[in-house]
Every structure is written in C-alpha cells, then in structure tokens.
N, C-alpha and C positions, 0 to 999 in steps of 0.2 A: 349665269343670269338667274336669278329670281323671281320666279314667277308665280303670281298668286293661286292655292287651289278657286276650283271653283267647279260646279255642275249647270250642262246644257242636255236640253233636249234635243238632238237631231235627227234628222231624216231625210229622206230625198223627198226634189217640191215635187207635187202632183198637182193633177188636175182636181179644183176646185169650184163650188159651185154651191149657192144659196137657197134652201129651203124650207118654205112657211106654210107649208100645208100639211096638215096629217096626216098621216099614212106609213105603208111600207115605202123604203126606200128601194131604187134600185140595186139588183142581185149584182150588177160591176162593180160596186161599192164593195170590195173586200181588201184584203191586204191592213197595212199598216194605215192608218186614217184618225185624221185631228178634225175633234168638232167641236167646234166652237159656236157658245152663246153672241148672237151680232143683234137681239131683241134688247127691248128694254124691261122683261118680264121674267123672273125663272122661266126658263123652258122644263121639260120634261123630254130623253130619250132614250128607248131601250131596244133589246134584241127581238126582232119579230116572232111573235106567238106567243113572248112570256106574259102572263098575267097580272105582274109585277105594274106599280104607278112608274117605274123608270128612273133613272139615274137623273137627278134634277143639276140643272146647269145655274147657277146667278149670270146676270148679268154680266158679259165679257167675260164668263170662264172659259176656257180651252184644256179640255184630255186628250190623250192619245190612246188608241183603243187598238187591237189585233183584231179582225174579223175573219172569221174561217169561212174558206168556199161551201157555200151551200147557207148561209148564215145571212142576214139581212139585218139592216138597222131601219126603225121607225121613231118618227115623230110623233108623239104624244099631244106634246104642246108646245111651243115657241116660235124661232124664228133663229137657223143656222148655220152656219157656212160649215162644208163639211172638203177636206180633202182626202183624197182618194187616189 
C-alpha cells in the first residue's frame, strides 16, 4: 500500500480553558501546552518576568510550547484558549 508522507502535530488532549485577561497565568499550566489565538486582534504571550513585548499570536494562530515546572506563562494582550 501506498501511502502518502505527510506531518502532524500530536499530543494528548488536556484540559483547556479560555483567557482574556492580563496577567500571569496559573503555576498548573506546565507540561506540553497549545495556545491558541481565539481574538480577533494579535495577542501578545510570553514567559512570566521576561521583559520582552512576547511572542505575538495573529489571528487563529496555535503553537505548541514546553513549560518547565516552576515556569509560568502570561498574557500580555489578547484573548486565548490555552491547553494544558
């Protein structure tokens, strides 16, 4: 059989949950986690305490990020959905 290549991102589903407020995020928020733009605006998000403007999101984009324990992510600017 012939089967075409192709590439997927996988992972196991976790729990997910939507957020539009600035700030740090919760410290359980660690492990392997996809956060996706669900605004109609760039967002901005980055690792808590860096000085940096953050990793900007367009519209409906989704990465997948590695968080180490002790490590937090914060909103900058936008509006979320973050699984975890």
């Amino acid at each position: 059989m012939n089967v075409p290549a192709s590439s997927q991102q996988m992972c196991c589903l976790g729990f997910a949950k939507d957020f539009s407020t600035a700030g740090k995020l919760s410290e359980e928020i660690t492990g392997y986690v996809r956060v996706k733009n669900v605004g109609d605006e760039i967002g901005h998000v980055r690792k808590f305490g860096n000085a940096g403007d953050g990793i900007a999101f367009s519209p409906g984009e989704t990465e997948y990020f590695y968080i180490n324990d002790g490590e937090c992510l914060e909103i900058v600017d936008g509006s979320f959905n973050i699984m975890y």
